[in-house]
N, C-alpha and C positions, 0 to 999 in steps of 0.2 A: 779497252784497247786504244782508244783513241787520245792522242797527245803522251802514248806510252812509248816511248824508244829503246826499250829493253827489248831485248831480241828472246824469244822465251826459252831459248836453249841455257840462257844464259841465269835460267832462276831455278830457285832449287823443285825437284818434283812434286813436293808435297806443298809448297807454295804456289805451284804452276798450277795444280789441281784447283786450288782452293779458291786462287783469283780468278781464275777462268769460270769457274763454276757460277762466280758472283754474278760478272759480268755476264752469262748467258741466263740464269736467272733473271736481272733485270730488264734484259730485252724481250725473257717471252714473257714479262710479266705486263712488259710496256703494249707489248703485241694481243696477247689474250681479252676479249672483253670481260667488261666487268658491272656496267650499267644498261640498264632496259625496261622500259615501262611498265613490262609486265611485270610481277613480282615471281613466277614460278620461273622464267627465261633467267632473271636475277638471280635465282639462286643456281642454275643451272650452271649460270658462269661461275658462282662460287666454287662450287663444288670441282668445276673443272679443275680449279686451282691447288685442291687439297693436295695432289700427287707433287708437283711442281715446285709446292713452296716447301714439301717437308727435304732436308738432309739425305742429299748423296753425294758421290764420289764427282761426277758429270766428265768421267773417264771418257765416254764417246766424242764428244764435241772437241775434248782435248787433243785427243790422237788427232783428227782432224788439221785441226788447227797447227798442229805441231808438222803433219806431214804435206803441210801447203808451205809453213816457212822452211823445211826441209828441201822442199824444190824451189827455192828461190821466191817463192812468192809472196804478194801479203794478205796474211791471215786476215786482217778486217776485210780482206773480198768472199773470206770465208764465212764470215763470221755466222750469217744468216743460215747456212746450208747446217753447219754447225747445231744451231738453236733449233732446226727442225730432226735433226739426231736427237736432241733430247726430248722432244714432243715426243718424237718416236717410241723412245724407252718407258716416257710414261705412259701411256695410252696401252701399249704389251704389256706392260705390270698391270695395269687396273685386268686384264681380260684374264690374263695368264695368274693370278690369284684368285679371282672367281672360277675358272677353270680348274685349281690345283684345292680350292677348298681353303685358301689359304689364313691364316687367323692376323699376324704382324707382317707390316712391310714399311720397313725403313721408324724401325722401333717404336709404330703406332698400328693402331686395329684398321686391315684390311680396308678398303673403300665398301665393300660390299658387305661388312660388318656394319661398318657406320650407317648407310643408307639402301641397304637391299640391294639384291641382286639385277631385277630390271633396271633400276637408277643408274646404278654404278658400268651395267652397260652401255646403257647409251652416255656417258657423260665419256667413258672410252672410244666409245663412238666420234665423240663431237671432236676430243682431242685430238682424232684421228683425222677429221676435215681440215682443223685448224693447223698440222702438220703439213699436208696438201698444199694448204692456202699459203703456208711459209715457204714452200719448196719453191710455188710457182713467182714468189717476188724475188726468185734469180733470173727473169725474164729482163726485169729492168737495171737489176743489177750490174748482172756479168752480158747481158745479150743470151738473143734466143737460143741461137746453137748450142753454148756451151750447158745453157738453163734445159734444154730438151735433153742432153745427156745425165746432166745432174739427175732429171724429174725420171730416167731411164734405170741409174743405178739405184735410186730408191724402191722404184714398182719392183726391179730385182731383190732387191732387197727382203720387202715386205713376201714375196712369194718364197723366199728361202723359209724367212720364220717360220711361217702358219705350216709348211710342210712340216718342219723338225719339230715344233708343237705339235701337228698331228702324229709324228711318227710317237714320240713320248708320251699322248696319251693311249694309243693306239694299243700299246704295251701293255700300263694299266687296266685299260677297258678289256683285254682279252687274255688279260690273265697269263700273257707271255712271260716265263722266264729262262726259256734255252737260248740268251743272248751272249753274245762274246763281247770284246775289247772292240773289235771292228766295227761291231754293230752303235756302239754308243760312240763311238767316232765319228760314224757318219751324221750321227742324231746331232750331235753337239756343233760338228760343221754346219749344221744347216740352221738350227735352234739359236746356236750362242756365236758361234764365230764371224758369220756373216754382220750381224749388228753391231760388235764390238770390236773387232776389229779387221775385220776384211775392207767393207764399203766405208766406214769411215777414211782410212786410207787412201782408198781409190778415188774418194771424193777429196780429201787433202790435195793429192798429186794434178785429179783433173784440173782445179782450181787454179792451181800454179801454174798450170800450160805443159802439165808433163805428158809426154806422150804413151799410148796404150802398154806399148812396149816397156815402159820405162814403170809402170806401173803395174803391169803384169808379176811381178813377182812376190806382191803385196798379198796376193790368193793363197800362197802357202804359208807367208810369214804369217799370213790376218789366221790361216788355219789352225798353225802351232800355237799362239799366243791365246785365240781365242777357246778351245780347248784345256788350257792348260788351265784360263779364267773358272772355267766351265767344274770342274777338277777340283781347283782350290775353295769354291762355293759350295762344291758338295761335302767338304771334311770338315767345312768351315760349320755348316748345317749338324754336324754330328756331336764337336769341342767347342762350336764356339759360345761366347759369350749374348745372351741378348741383345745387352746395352750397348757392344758394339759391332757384333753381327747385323741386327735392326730386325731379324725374323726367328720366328720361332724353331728354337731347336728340336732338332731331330722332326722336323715337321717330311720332310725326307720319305722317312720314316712313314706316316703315320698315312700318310698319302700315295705308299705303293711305288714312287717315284725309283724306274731304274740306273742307279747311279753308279760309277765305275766301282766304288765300296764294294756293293751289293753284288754286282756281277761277279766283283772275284771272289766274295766270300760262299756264292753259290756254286761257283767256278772249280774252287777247293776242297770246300769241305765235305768230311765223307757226311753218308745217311745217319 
């Protein structure tokens, strides 16, 4: 970002993705530890690393970023809060693949493949500190007040997920299938839309000095969009390709997982 005077509206999307990605990358790679006398803490930080350095989109940080220079503002005041949206996403993948039984993620074997199931929680775990500990260095960044609202919309945040996770295993676990449209709506507003693009959003606009108001309408656009994310991941799970989906197909499937597919094909068809 820095000595960049390219306005990012002004680059192409899949290039905006891609640069953005790098550069959030090397800040939490700069951020992350990686040395410690003990040699089992050393590997602990290795390990942290696994999710982080492999191949994604880093869609979250972007939207961010993109909706702080949308309100006038500059993105490198974001940039931090930004980088802690991506901790975020990795650290719910590590939990949210052990939870789902999951085998590929981001076109390599699960975390909890590679290193069992206790490991790979607490190394979600720690990811999950080290998010925390990124949030709270908008204290010195931007000043307390606005660093106490950021650290606010994230605890929202985190409490939307773990619910919509729990409502989706909940399903599973009890064997529910007289769900409707409505019902995986709400799931997915709480599960996918809030992380992707609701709070991103709202954290773009805080950042910029936009006001509540002016920010407030990001809850349905973050709703429709993120859903629709939500949507295209599950059809993606059923046609798509491995090598460029990054998870195993039809895993969906294979995990009981209720997805809009599913609902209407139970929804439809006769006995």
């Amino acid at each position: 970002m820095k000595g960049d005077t390219r306005r990012m509206s002004d680059i192409a999307p899949l290039e905006f993705l891609k640069e953005t990605k790098a550069k959030i990358d090397a800040y939490i790679f700069n951020f992350l530890p990686t040395e410690h006398e003990q040699p089992e803490v050393r590997q602990f930080y290795e390990i942290m690393m696994d999710y982080p350095r492999r191949s994604g989109k880093g869609l979250r940080p972007a939207i961010c970023l993109l909706i702080c220079e949308a309100f006038g503002g500059n993105p490198q005041n974001a940039f931090n809060t930004a980088a802690a949206l991506e901790l975020l996403q990795n650290w719910t993948l590590i939990h949210d693949d052990i939870e789902d039984g999951s085998d590929l993620r981001r076109g390599e074997p699960c975390l909890h493949q590679k290193h069992g199931i206790p490991i790979s929680i607490n190394v979600g775990d720690g990811l999950h500190c080290k998010m925390w500990e990124m949030v709270h260095q908008n204290a010195k960044l931007l000043g307390y007040e606005l660093a106490f609202e950021i650290t606010s919309e994230f605890s929202q945040l985190s409490n939307h997920v773990v619910a919509g996770q729990h409502v989706e295993l909940s399903w599973v676990n009890n064997n529910c299938w007289n769900l409707t449209e409505e019902d995986y709506w709400t799931m997915c507003v709480q599960k996918t839309a809030y992380y992707t693009c609701i709070t991103p959003c709202r954290l773009g606009g805080l950042i910029a000095g936009a006001t509540k108001d002016q920010i407030y309408p990001f809850i349905d656009i973050g709703m429709n969009l993120g859903v629709a994310f939500q949507i295209q991941d599950d059809v993606l799970n059923l046609i798509g390709e491995v090598g460029q989906y990054g998870k195993e197909i039809a895993g969906d499937i294979s995990e009981g997982k209720r997805t809009l597919v599913l609902i209407h094909l139970f929804g439809t068809c006769t006995k």
